[in-house]
C-alpha positions in Angstrom: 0.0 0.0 0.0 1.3 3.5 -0.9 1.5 6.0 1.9 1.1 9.6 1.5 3.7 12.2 1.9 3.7 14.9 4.3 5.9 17.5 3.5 6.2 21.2 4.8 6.3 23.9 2.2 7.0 27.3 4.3 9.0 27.8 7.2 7.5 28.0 10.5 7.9 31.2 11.4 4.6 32.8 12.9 1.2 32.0 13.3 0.8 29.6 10.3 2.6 26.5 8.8 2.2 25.6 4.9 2.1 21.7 4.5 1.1 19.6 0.9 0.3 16.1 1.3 1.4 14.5 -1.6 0.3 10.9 -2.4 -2.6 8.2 -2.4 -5.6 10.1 -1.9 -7.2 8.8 1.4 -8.8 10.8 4.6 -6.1 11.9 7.1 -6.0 14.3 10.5 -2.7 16.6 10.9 -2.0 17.5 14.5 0.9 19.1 16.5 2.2 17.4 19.4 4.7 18.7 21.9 8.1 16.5 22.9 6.4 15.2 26.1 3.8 13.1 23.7 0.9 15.8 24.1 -1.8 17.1 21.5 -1.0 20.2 21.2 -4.1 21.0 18.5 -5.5 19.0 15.4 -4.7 21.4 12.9 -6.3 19.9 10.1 -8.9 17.0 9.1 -9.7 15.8 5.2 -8.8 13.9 2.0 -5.4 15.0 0.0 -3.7 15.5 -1.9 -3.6 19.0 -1.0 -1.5 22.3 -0.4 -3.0 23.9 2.9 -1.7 26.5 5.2 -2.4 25.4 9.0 -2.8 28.0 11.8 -0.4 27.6 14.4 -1.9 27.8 18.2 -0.9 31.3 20.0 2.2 31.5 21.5 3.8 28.1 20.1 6.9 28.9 19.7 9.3 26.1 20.6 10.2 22.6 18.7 7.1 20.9 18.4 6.0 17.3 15.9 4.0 17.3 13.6 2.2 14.0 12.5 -0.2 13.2 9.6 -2.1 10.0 10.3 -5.3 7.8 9.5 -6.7 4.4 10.2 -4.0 2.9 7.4 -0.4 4.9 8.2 1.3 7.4 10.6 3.7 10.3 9.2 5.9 12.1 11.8 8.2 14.7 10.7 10.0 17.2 13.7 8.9 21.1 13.0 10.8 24.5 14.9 7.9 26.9 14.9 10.0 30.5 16.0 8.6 33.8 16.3 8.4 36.5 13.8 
């Protein structure tokens, strides 16, 4: 089974995070966790492929991971949201 690709488009820098999910198209949530394992916010919910600029939540600067997942796969890719 082909996975879909999670890959982020604009630096974090800000209130907002640019992410295209590349791939299979299937439904799939995109939420930010911190390093201690906790849901930080779900960010985004849907079918891709798609190009979609996520709002980050207020004061969230720090390193933070970012996962795409569904029923079928998980993606987890590391993200450094700073301040503008």
């Amino acid at each position: 089974m082909a996975v879909p690709k999670m890959k982020i488009i604009q630096p974090t820098v800000g209130s907002a995070v640019e992410v295209e999910i590349t791939g299979p198209r299937c439904r799939a949530r995109i939420s930010l966790y911190d390093l201690k394992g906790r849901r930080i916010a779900t960010l985004w919910e849907g079918s891709g492929p798609i190009s979609v600029t996520l709002p980050l939540p207020q004061d969230s600067k720090g390193v933070y991971i970012l996962t795409m997942d569904s029923s079928d796969f998980n993606v987890v890719q590391g993200i450094k949201i700073q301040v503008e």
